[in-house]
C-alpha positions in Angstrom: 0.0 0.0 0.0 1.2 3.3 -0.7 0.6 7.0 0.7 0.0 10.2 -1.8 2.0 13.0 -1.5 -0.2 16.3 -2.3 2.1 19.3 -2.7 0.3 22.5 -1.7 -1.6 25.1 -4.3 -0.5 23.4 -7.0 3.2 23.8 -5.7 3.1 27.7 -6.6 3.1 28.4 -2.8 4.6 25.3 -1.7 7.9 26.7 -0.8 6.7 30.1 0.6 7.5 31.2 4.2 4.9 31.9 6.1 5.0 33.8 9.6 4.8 31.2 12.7 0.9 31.5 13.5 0.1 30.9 10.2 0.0 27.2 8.6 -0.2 27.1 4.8 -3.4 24.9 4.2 -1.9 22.1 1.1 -5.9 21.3 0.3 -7.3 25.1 -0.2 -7.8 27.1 -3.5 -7.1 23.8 -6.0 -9.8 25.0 -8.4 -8.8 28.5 -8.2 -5.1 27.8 -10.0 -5.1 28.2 -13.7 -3.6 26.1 -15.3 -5.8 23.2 -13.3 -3.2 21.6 -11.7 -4.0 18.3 -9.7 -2.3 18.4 -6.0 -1.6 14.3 -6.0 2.5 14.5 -7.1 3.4 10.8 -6.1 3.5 8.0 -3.7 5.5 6.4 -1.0 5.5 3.1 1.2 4.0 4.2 4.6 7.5 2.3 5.8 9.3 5.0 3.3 7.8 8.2 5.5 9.4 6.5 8.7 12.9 5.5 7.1 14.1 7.2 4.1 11.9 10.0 3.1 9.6 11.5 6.1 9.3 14.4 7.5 12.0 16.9 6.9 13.7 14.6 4.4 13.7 15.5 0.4 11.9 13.0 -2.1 12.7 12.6 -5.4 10.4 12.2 -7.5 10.6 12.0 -11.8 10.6 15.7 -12.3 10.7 17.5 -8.9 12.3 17.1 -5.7 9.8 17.6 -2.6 9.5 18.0 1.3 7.0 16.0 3.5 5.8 18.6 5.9 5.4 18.8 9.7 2.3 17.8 11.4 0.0 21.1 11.7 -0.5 20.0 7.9 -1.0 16.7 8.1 -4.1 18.0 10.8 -5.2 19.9 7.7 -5.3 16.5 5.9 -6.9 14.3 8.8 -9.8 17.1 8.8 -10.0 17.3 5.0 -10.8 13.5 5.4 -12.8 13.7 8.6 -11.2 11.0 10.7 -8.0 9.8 12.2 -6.1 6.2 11.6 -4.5 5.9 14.7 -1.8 2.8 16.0 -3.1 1.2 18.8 0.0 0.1 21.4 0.4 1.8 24.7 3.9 0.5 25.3 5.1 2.7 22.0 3.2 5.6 23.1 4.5 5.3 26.5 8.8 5.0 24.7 7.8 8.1 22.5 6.5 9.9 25.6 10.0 9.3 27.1 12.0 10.8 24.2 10.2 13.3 23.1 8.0 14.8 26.0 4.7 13.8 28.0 2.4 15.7 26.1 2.5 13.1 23.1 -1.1 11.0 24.2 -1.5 9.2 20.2 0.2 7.3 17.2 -1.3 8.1 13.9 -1.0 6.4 10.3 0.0 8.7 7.4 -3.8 10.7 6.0 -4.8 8.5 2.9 -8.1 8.9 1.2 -8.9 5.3 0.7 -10.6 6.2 -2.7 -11.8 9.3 -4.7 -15.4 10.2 -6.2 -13.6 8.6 -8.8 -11.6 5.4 -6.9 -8.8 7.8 -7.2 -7.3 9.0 -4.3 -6.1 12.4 -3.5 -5.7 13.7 0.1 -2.0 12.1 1.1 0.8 13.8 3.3 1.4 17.6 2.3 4.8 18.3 0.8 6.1 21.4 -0.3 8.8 21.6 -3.4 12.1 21.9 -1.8 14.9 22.7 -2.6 12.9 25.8 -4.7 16.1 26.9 -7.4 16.2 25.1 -10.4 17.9 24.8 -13.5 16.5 24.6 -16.6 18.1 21.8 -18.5 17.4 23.9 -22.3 19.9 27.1 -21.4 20.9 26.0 -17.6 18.9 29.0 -15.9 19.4 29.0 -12.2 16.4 30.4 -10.2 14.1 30.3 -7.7 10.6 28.6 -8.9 8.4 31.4 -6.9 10.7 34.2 -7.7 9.6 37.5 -9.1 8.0 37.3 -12.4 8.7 33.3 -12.5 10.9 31.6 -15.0 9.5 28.2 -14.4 5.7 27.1 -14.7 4.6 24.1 -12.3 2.9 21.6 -14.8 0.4 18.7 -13.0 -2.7 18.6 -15.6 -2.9 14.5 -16.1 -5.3 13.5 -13.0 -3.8 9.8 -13.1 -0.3 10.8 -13.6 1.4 12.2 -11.5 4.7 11.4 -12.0 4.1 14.1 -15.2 3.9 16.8 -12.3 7.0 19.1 -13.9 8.4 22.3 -14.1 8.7 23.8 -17.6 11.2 26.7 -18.9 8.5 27.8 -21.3 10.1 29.7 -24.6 13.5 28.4 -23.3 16.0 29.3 -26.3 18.6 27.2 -25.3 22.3 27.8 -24.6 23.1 30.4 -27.1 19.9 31.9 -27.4 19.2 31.7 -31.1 17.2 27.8 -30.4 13.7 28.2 -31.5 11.7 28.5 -28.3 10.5 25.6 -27.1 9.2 24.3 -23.1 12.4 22.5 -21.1 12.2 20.6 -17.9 13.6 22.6 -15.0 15.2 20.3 -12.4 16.1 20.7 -8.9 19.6 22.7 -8.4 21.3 20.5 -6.1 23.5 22.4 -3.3 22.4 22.5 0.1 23.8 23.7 3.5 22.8 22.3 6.8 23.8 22.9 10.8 24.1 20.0 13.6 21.0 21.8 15.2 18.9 19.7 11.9 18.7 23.1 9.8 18.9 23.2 6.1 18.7 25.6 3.9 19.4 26.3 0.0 22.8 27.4 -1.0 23.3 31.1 -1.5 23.8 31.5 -5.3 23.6 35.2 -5.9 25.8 35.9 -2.6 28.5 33.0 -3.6 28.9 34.4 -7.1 29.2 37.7 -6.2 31.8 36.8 -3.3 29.1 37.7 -1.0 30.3 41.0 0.4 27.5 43.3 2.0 25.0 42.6 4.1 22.5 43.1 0.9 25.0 40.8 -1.8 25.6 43.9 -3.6 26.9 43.6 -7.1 30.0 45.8 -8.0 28.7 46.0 -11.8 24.6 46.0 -11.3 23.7 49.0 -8.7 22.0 48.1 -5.9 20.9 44.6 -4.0 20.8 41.7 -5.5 16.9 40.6 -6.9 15.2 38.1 -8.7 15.5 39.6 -12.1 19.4 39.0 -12.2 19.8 35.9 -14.6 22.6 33.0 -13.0 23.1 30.2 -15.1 24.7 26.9 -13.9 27.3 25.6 -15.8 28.3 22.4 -16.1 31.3 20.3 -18.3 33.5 17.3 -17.3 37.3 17.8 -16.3 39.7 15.3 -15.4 38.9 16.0 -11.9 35.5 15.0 -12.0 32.0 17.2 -12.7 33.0 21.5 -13.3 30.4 23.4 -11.7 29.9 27.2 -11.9 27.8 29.6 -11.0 27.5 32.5 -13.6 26.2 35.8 -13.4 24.9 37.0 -16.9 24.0 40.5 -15.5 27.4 41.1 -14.5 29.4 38.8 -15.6 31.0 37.5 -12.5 31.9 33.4 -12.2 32.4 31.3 -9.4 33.4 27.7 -9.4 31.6 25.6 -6.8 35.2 23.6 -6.8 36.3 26.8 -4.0 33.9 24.9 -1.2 35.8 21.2 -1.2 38.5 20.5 0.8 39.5 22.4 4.0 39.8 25.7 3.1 36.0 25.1 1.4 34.9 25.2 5.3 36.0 28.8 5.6 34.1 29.8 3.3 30.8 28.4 4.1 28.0 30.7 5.0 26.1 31.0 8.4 23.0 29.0 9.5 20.1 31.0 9.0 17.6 28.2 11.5 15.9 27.3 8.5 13.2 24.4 9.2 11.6 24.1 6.0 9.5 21.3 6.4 8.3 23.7 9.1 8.2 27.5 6.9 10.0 28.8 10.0 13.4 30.6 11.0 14.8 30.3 14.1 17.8 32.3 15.9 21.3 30.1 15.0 24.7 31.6 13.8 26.5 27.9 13.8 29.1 27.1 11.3 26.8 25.4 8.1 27.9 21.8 6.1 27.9 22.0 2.5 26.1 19.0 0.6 24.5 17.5 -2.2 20.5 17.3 -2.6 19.9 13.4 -2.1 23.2 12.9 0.0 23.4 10.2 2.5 23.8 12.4 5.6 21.1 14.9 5.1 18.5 13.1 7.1 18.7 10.2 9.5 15.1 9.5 10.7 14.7 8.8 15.0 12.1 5.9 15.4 11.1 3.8 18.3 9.8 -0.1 17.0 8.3 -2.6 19.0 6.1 -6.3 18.9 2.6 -5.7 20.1 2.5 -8.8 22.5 -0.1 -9.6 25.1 1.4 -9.3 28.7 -1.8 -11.3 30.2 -4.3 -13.3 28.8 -6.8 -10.4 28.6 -7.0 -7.3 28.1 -7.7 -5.1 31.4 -8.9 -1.9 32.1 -5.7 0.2 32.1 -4.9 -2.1 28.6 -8.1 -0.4 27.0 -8.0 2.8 28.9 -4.8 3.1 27.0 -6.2 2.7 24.0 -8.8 5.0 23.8 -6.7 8.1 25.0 -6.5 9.2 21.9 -10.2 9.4 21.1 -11.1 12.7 22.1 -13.3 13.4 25.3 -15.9 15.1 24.0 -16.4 11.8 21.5 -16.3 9.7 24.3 -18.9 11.5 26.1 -21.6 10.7 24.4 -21.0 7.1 24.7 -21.3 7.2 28.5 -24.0 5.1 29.1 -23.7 1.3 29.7 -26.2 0.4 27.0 -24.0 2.3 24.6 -21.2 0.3 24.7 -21.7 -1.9 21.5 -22.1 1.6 19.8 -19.3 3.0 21.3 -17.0 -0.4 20.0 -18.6 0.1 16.7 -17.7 4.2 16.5 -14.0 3.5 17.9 -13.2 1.3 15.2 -14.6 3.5 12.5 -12.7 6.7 13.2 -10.0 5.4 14.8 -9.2 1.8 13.7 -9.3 0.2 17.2 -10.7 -3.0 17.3 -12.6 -4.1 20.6 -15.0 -6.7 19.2 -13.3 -9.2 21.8 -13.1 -6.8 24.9 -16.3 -7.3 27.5 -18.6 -4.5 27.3 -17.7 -4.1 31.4 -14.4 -3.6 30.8 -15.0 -0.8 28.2 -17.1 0.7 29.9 -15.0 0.7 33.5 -12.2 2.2 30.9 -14.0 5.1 29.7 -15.0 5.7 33.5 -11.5 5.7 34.2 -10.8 8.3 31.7 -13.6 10.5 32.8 -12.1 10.6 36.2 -9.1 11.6 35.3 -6.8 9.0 32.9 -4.1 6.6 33.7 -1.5 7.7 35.9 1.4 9.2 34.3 4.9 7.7 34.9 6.7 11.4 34.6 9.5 9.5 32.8 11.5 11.6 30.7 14.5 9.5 30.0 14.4 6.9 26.7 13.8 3.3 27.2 17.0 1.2 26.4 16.6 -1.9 24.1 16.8 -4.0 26.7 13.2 -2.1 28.6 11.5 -2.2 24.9 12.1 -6.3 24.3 11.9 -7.8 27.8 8.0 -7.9 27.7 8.3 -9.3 24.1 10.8 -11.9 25.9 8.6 -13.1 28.4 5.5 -13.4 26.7 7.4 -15.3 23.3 9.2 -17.6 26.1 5.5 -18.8 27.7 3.6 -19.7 24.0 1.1 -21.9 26.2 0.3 -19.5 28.0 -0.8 -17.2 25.0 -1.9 -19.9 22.7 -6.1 -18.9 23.4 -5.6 -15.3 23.4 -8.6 -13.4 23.1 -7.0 -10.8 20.0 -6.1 -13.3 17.3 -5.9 -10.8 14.9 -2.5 -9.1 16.3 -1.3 -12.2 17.6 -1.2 -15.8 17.4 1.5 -18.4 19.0 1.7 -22.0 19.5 4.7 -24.0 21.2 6.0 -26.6 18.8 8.3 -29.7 19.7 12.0 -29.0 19.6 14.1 -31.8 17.1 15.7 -34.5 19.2 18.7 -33.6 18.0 18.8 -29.9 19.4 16.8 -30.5 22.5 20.2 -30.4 24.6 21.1 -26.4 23.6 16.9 -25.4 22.9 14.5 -24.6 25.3 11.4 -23.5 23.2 10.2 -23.2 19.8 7.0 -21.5 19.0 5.3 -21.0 15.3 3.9 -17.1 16.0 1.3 -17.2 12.9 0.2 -13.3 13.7 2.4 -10.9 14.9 1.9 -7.3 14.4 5.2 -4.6 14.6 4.6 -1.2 15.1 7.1 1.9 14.3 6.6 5.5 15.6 9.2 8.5 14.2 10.3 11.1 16.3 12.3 13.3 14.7 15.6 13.4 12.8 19.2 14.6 12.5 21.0 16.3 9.8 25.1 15.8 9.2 25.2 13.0 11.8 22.7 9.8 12.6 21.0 9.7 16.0 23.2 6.9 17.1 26.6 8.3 16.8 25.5 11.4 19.1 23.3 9.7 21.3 21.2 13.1 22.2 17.9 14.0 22.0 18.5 17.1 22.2 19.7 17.6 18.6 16.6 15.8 17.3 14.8 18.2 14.9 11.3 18.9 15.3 8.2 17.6 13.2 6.2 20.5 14.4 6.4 24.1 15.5 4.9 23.3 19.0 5.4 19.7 21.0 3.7 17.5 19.1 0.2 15.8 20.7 0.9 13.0 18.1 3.6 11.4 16.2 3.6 9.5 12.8 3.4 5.8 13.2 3.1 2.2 10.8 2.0 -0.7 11.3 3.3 -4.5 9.7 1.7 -7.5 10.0 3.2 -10.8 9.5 4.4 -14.0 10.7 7.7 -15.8 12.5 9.2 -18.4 14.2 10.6 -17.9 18.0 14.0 -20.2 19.0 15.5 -19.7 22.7 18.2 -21.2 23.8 19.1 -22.9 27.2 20.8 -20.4 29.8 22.3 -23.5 31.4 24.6 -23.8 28.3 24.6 -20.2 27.3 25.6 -18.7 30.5 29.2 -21.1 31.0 30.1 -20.6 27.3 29.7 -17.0 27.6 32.1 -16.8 30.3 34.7 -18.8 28.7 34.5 -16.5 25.7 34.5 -13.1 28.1 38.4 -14.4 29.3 39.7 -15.2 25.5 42.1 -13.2 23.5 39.7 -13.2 20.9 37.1 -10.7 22.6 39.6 -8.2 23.9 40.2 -8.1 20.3 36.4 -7.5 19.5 36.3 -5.3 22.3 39.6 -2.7 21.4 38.2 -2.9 17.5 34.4 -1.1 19.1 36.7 0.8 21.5 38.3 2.4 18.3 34.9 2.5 16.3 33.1 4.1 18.5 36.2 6.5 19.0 36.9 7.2 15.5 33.3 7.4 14.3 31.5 9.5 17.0 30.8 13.1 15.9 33.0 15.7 17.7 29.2 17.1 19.0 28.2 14.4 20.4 27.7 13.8 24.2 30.5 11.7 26.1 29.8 7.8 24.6 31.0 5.1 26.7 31.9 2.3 24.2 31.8 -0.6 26.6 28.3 0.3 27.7 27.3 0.0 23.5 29.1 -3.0 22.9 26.7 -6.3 22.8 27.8 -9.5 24.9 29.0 -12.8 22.9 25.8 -14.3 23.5 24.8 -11.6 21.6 27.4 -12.0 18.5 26.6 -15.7 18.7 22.5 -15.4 18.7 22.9 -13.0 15.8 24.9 -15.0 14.1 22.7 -17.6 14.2 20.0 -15.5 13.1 21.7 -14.8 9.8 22.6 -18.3 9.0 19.1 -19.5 9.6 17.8 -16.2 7.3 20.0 -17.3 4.6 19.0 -21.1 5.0 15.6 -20.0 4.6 15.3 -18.2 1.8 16.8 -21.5 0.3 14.2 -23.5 2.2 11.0 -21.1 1.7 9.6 -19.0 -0.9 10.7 -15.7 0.5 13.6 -13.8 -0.4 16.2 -13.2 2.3 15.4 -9.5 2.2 11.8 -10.3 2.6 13.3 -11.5 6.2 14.3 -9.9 9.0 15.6 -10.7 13.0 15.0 -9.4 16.1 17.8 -10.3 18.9 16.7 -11.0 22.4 20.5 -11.5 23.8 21.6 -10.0 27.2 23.0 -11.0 30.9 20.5 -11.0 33.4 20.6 -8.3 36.6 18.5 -7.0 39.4 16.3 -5.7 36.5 15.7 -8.4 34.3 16.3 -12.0 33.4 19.2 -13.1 31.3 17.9 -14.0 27.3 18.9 -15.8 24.6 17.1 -16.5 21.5 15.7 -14.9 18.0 12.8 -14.3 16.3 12.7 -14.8 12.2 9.5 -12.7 10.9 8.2 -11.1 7.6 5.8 -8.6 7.7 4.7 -9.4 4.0 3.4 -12.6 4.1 1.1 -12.1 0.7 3.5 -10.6 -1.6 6.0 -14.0 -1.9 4.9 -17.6 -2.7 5.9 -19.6 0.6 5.7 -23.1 -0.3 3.4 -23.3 2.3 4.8 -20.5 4.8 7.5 -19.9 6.8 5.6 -21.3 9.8 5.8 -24.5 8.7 9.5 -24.6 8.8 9.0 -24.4 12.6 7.9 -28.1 12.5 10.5 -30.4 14.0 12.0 -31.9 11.1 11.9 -29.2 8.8 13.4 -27.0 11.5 16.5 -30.0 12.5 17.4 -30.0 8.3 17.5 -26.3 7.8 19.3 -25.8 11.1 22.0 -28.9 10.3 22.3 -27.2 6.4 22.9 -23.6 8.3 25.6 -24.6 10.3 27.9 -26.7 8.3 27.5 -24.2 5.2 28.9 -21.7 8.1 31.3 -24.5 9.2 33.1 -23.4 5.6 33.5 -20.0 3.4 34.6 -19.6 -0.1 36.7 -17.3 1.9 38.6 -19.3 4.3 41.2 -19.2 5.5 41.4 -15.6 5.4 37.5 -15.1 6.9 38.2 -17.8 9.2 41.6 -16.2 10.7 39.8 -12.4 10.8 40.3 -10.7 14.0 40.2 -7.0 14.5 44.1 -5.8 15.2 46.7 -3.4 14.8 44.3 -0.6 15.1 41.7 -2.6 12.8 37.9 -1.4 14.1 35.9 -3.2 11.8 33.1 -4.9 14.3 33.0 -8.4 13.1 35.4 -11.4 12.9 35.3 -14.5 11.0 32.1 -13.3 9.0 31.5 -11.9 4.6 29.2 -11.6 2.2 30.0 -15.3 1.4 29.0 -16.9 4.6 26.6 -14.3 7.1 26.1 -11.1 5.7 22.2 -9.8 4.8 20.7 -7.3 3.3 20.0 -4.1 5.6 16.2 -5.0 5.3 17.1 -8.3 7.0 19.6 -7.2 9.4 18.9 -4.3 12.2 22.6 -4.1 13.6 24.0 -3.1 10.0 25.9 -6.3 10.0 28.0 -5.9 12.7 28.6 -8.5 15.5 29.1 -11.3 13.8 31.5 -14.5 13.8 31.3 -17.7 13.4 33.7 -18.8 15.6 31.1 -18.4 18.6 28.4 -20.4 17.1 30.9 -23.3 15.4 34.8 -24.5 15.6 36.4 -23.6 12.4 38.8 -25.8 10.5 41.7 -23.4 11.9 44.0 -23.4 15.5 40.6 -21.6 17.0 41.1 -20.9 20.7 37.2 -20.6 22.2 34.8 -23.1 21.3 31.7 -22.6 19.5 28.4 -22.2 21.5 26.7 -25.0 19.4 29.6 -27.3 18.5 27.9 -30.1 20.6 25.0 -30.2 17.7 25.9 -33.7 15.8 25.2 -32.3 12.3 25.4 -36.3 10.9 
């Protein structure tokens, strides 16, 4: 399923800065622009506004590069449509609360019209066209889309395509001038500059080229300040240093490579921050120093989310359960539903504006929730410090490790587990297996960072804002899917561990994230301690595990290995929780692969013993050995894995949440090599 993007007015106004009260509505005035231009631009993956292109981030799409804006105009969107989607899961509201502030009370899906007048939908997340300079790609005009007397005309007339939405150099007479006129596609210029505190901002083309002297960017030969009518063109031609790129000033002549900005004396030169947000059309107060970088580039936006299991933590659902749930219904709704004998109506109206489903929750126990609200809600915790990993996957943990005791639970439709028998031959190193037919993920986003990702300055401080005041609400998605749940014993975990903790080979694991966290941190972050971030072997050796068994099943099964994906439960116990040890293997897309009858069913015992035994003698051997067999971190080496490639364990980053790193075989198996620390499962017979 995908999510429309509708840019604002027919983009003419899209990239306009309005004044902080004010909140440009992206669904007013459509009929009123001439040319009739539609305002559906495109679509993304509801996944894709979480992880690669959400708020604050720029989206390319055919012709035009665009902003997903913050939340005031996605309100604009939810009342265009006149109802809500919201994401049910108290535990994710309660992490987002901690990281971002108390006030947040709901999780909400992206708008979506499900379908037009005409089965074609239309209302989608408003984004505004950003960056707002372009180029003509007839005579390489450089200018701002909105600027006085516009060069460029926004083009979206062709209601079912809108990947046609375009901007046209109408009359454009090419390089020399002396082409018969004709309409060119203008595309996005593509120089940005962005600050630590998550602003961004378009590069300064008329100051750069004029050397930027004056508080104005006065021009020596054109009197007076700069303004829209001076003509720039970007030129461009290959050297043998790479791309030539220069900014030209027709009205006066002056030239400026873009080359002066690489290198170290480029950072001199850089402009100020100016606080732009514009995902936000606000300024704030900030003189830091800028970064200079490409539209597109890799460290523009790094998205902040918080992902959890929804998992039962009794057998039914209690009052504060539901209470939690309909927090986000609004008081004045839930009013009117007050009486006892409403109650089936009330069930009926919750999951019609708000998606929550309470079909198997006792009318009592709705109705003593929506007394508890009236009186005054569920106590607050008043935390204000994140959850650690650890916090967000214990509950999963215990309720995964105890399938009997979830196997008749009253929501099916979230989740659905069943204990299965473990093969005789790994009954000595397993505790439980358990086929989870329904399991349901959900994924809130927070905010973002620009220049460096969240995790390598650890502060939520420099998180950017989706909104101009604290939000109320944050975006969220849901995946549904299916998986299969292996734990291991503690009794043999636990000794093995140990052993490993005293061996040469993990003081070499543990200098090589010493120096990676050292070398990798930015210089603004917050005082890291590596130790405290780097995961124990049982760790390393359950996620090894995990990526043999992924790779195995994609051979076994009829999904791909990036259709895949793990999630580690792997940590020493402490006054706070219980030691854990095992995996989970899901999909979310169980209807988009042919299974060969699922990947459930490779939880059954003898399906489970062959693609285990085929998993770890293939890792018993690489096509790189001996050199990926011998790999240990050393001599100032901080890569953070050892005797693991793309030939044996590596995944896809779909498949693998820890970016590949903490991996060796050499804890899970002994190699064919003088290995020093045995392998956790080198008692498994594999004949």
């Amino acid at each position: 399923m995908t999510d429309p993007i509708s840019a604002p007015d027919g983009a003419q106004d899209a990239g306009s800065f309005v004044a902080a009260a004010e909140v440009l509505d992206p669904f007013a005035h459509l009929d009123e622009i001439k040319p009739k231009n539609h305002s559906r631009i495109g679509s993304v993956r509801p996944t894709a506004l979480l992880y690669t292109g959400g708020i604050g981030a720029t989206v390319d799409l055919p012709h035009v590069a665009v902003m997903p804006q913050g939340l005031e105009t996605w309100d604009l969107a939810y009342k265009k449509l006149g109802k809500v989607f919201q994401v049910s899961e108290p535990r994710l509201v309660e992490a987002v609360k901690a990281q971002i502030g108390r006030q947040v009370i709901e999780l909400r899906r992206p708008p979506r019209e499900e379908t037009g007048p005409d089965g074609y939908s239309t209302i989608g997340v408003p984004a505004a066209v950003f960056p707002r300079w372009l180029r003509c790609t007839g005579c390489d005009l450089l200018a701002p889309f909105d600027g006085e007397g516009g060069s460029f005309t926004f083009i979206n007339t062709i209601r079912r395509r809108p990947d046609k939405a375009r901007f046209l150099h109408k009359g454009c007479k090419g390089r020399r001038g002396t082409s018969k006129p004709r309409d060119n596609v203008a595309v996005p210029a593509r120089y940005l500059v962005a600050c630590l505190d998550g602003h961004l901002d378009e590069f300064p083309y008329w100051g750069w080229v004029h050397q930027a002297h004056g508080g104005g960017w006065t021009c020596d030969k054109t009197p007076g300040v700069m303004n829209p009518r001076t003509l720039l063109r970007m030129l461009e031609w290959r050297s043998n240093l790479g791309p030539e790129v220069h900014i030209h000033c027709v009205t006066c002549g002056e030239r400026r490579s873009m080359r002066e900005l690489t290198g170290t004396a480029g950072v001199q030169r850089m402009p100020q921050c100016r606080g732009r947000h514009p995902h936000l059309g606000t300024f704030e107060d900030c003189n830091a120093e800028t970064k200079f970088m490409l539209l597109g580039a890799a460290n523009q936006w790094f998205p902040a989310t918080v992902s959890l299991l929804v998992v039962p933590e009794s057998a039914d659902l209690t009052v504060n359960d539901v209470a939690a749930r309909l927090q986000g219904i609004p008081p004045e709704q839930r009013a009117i539903f007050s009486q006892p004998g409403m109650i089936p109506g009330f069930k009926l109206f919750a999951q019609a504006s708000a998606g929550l489903d309470l079909a198997d929750v006792p009318d009592d126990v709705v109705s003593e929730a929506l007394d508890l609200l009236a009186s005054g809600g569920i106590p607050d915790t008043g935390r204000t410090t994140p959850y650690t990993p650890i916090e967000l996957r214990a509950p999963e943990w215990r309720t995964l490790v105890r399938p009997n005791d979830f196997a008749k639970h009253a929501r099916q439709s979230d989740f659905r587990i069943r204990e299965v028998d473990i093969p005789a031959s790994l009954t000595d190193v397993l505790k439980t297996v358990a086929a989870v037919d329904r399991l349901k993920k959900v994924n809130a986003f927070v905010g973002f960072t620009r220049v460096d990702s969240f995790d390598r300055i650890d502060d939520v401080a420099r998180l950017a804002p989706i909104s101009r005041k604290r939000p109320r609400w944050v975006p969220a998605t849901e995946d549904h899917g299916e998986g299969i749940f292996v734990r291991l014993r503690e009794e043999v975990v636990g000794p093995w561990e140990e052993q490993i903790l005293a061996s040469g080979l993990w003081e070499a694991h543990r200098e090589a994230h010493r120096l990676n966290v050292r070398r990798r941190t930015s210089a603004s972050a917050a005082e890291i301690d590596p130790d405290a971030r780097l995961e124990p072997p049982r760790f390393w050796a359950v996620h090894t595990l995990a990526h043999l068994i992924i790779r195995q099943m994609a051979m076994d099964s009829g999904y791909g290995s990036a259709s895949l994906t793990e999630r580690i439960y792997a940590w020493r116990g402490n006054e706070d929780h219980e030691p854990a040890a095992g995996l989970l293997i899901s999909t979310t897309s169980p209807d988009s692969e042919g299974t060969l009858g699922g990947l459930v069913e490779l939880s059954s015992p003898d399906r489970l013993w062959r693609l285990t035994q085929r998993a770890l003698h293939k890792a018993s051997r690489c096509s790189s050995d001996p050199v990926c067999a011998h790999r240990a971190p050393a001599n100032g080496e901080d890569f953070l894995h050892g005797a693991a490639c793309h030939f044996c364990t590596f995944n896809s980053e779909t498949s693998c949440e820890n970016a590949n790193r903490f991996l060796d075989r050499r804890f899970l198996r002994r190699l064919n090599i003088n290995q020093e620390v045995s392998g956790l499962l080198d008692a498994v017979d594999l004949e």
